[in-house]
ROMARDREN-67092 format. One record per residue (C-alpha): residue number from 1; residue in one letter; x, y, z. Coordinates in pm, 1 decimal. Example, Ala and Ser with C-alpha at 12.3 -4.5 7.8 and 13.67 -1.06 7.14 Angstrom:
// residues 2
<r num="1" residuo="a" east="1230.0" north="-450.0" up="780.0"/>
<r num="2" residuo="s" east="1367.0" north="-106.0" up="714.0"/>
//
This chain:
// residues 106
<r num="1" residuo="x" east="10147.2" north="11428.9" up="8958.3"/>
<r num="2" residuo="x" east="9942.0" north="11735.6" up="8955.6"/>
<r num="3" residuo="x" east="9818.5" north="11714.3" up="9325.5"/>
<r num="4" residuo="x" east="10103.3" north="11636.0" up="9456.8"/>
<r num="5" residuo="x" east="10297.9" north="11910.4" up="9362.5"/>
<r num="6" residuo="x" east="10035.4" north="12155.7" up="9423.5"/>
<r num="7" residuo="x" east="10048.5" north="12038.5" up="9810.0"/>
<r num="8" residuo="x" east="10405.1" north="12007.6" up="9772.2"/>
<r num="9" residuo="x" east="10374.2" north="12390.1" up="9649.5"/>
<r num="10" residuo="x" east="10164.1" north="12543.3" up="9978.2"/>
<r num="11" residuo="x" east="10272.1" north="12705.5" up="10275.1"/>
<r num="12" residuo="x" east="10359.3" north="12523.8" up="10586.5"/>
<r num="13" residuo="x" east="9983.8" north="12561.5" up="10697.5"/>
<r num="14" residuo="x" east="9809.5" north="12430.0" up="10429.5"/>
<r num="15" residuo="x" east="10059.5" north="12113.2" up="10394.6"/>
<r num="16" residuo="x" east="9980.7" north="12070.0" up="10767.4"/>
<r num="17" residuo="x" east="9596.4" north="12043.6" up="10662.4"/>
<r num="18" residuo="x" east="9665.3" north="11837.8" up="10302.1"/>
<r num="19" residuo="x" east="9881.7" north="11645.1" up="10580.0"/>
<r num="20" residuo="x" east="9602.4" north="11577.7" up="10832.2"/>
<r num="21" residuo="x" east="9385.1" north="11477.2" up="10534.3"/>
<r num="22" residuo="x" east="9577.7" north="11224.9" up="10470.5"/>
<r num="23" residuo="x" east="9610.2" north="11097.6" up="10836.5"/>
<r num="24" residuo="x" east="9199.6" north="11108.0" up="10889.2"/>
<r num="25" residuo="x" east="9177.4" north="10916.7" up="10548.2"/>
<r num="26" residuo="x" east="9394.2" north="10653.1" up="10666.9"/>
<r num="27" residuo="x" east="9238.3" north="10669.1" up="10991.8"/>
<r num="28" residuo="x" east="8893.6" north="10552.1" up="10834.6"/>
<r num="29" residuo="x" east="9079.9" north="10258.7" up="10653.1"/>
<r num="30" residuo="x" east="9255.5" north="10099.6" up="10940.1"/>
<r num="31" residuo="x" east="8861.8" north="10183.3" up="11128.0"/>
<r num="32" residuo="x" east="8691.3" north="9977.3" up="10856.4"/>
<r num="33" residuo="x" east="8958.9" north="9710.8" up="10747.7"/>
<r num="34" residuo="x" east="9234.4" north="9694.1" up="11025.9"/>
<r num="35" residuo="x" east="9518.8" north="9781.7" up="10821.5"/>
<r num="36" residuo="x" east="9671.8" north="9771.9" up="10466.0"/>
<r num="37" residuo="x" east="9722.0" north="9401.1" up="10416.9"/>
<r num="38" residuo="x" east="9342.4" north="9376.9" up="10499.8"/>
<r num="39" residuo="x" east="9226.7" north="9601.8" up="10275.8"/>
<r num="40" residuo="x" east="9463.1" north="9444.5" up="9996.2"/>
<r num="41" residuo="x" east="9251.3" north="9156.9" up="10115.7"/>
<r num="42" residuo="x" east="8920.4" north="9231.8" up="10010.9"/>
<r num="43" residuo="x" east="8793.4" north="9155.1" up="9629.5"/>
<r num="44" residuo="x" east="8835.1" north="9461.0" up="9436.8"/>
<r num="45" residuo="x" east="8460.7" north="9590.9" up="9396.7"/>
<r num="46" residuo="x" east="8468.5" north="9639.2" up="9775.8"/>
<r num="47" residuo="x" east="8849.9" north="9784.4" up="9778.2"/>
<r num="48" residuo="x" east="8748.6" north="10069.8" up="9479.7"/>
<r num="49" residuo="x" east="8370.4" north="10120.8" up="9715.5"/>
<r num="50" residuo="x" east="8591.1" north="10248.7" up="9964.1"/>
<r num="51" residuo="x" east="8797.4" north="10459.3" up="9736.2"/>
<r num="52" residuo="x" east="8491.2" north="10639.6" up="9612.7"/>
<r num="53" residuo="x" east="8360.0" north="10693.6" up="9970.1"/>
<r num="54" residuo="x" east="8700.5" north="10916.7" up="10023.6"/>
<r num="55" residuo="x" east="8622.7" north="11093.7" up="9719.0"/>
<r num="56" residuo="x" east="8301.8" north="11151.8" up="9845.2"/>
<r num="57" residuo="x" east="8408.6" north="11288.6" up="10145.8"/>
<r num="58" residuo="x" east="8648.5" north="11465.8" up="9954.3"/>
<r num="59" residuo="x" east="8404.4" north="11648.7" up="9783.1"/>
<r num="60" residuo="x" east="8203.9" north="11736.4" up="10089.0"/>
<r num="61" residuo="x" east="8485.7" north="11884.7" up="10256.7"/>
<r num="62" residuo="x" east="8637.2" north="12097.1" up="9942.2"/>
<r num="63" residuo="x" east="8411.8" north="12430.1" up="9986.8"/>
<r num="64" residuo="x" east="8499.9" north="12440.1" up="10394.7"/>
<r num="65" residuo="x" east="8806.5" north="12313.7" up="10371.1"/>
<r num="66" residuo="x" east="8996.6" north="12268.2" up="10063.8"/>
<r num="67" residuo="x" east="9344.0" north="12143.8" up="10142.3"/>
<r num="68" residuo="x" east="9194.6" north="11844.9" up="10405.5"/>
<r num="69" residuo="x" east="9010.8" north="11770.6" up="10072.8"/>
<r num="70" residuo="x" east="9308.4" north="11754.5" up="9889.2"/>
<r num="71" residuo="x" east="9459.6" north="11503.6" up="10187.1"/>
<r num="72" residuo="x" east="9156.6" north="11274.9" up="10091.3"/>
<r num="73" residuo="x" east="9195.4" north="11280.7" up="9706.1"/>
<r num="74" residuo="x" east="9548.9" north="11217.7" up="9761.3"/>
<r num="75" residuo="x" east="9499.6" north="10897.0" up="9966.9"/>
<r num="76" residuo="x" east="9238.6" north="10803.3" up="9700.0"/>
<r num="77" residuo="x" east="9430.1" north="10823.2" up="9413.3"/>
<r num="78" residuo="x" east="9718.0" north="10609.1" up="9606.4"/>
<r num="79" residuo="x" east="9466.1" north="10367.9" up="9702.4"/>
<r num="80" residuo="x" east="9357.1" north="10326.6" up="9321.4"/>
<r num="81" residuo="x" east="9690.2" north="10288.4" up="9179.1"/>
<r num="82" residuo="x" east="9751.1" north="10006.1" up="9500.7"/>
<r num="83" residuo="x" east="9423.9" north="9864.9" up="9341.0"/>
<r num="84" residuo="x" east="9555.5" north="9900.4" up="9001.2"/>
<r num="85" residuo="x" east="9935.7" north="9707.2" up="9080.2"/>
<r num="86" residuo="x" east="10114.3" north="10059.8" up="8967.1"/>
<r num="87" residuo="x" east="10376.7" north="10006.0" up="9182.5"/>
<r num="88" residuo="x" east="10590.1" north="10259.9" up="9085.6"/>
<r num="89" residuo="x" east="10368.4" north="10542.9" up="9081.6"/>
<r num="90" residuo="x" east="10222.3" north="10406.4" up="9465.8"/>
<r num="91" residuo="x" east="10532.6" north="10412.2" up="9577.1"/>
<r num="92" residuo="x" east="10627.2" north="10813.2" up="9441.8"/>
<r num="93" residuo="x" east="10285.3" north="10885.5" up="9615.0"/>
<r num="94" residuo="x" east="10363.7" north="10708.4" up="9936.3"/>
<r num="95" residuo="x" east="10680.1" north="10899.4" up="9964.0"/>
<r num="96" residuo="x" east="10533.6" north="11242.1" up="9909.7"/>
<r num="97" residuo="x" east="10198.5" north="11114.3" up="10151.7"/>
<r num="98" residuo="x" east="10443.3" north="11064.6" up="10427.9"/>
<r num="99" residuo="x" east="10609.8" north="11364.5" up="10370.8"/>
<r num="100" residuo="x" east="10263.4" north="11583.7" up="10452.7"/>
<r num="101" residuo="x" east="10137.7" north="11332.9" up="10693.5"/>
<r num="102" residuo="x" east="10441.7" north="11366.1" up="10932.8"/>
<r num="103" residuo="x" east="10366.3" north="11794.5" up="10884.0"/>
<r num="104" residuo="x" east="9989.3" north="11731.9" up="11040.2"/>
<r num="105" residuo="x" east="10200.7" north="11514.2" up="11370.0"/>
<r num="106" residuo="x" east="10256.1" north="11786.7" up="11508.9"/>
//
């Protein structure tokens, strides 16, 4: 995936930021719905709302900050294909989220 290669790609600060993107994204699920197996809970119209309001954010933060954006849009797309039952490629992004989240624990 595009994306994640281009965070993949940065230097050490900026995968610290996609990173932290990522964190405050999953922050704001686990604020609204608890955790994952909550939000795989919900009926999909509500799960795919929430999506779009990381987007959203997304595309507020891109012209201040454009690798936290990235963070966001990454956690989106992940969330979509969860949505979607593509296990295969939510597991790849998983892997590669983890990756940059543990660079923003710092």
């Amino acid at each position: 995936m595009q994306l994640i290669s281009i965070a993949r790609d940065t230097d050490e600060v900026a995968q610290i930021a996609v990173g932290n993107g990522i964190n405050l994204a999953n922050s704001y699920l686990t604020t609204r719905f608890e955790n994952l197996d909550s939000f795989q809970s919900r009926n999909q119209n509500e799960q795919q709302d929430f999506a779009d309001g990381l987007e959203k954010m997304s595309n507020e933060l891109i012209k201040d900050d454009p690798q936290t954006a990235l963070g966001f849009d990454l956690y989106a797309i992940w969330l979509r294909a969860l949505i979607g039952h593509d296990d295969t490629f939510t597991d790849y992004c998983k892997e590669e989220m983890a990756t940059l989240s543990r660079k923003a624990d710092i």
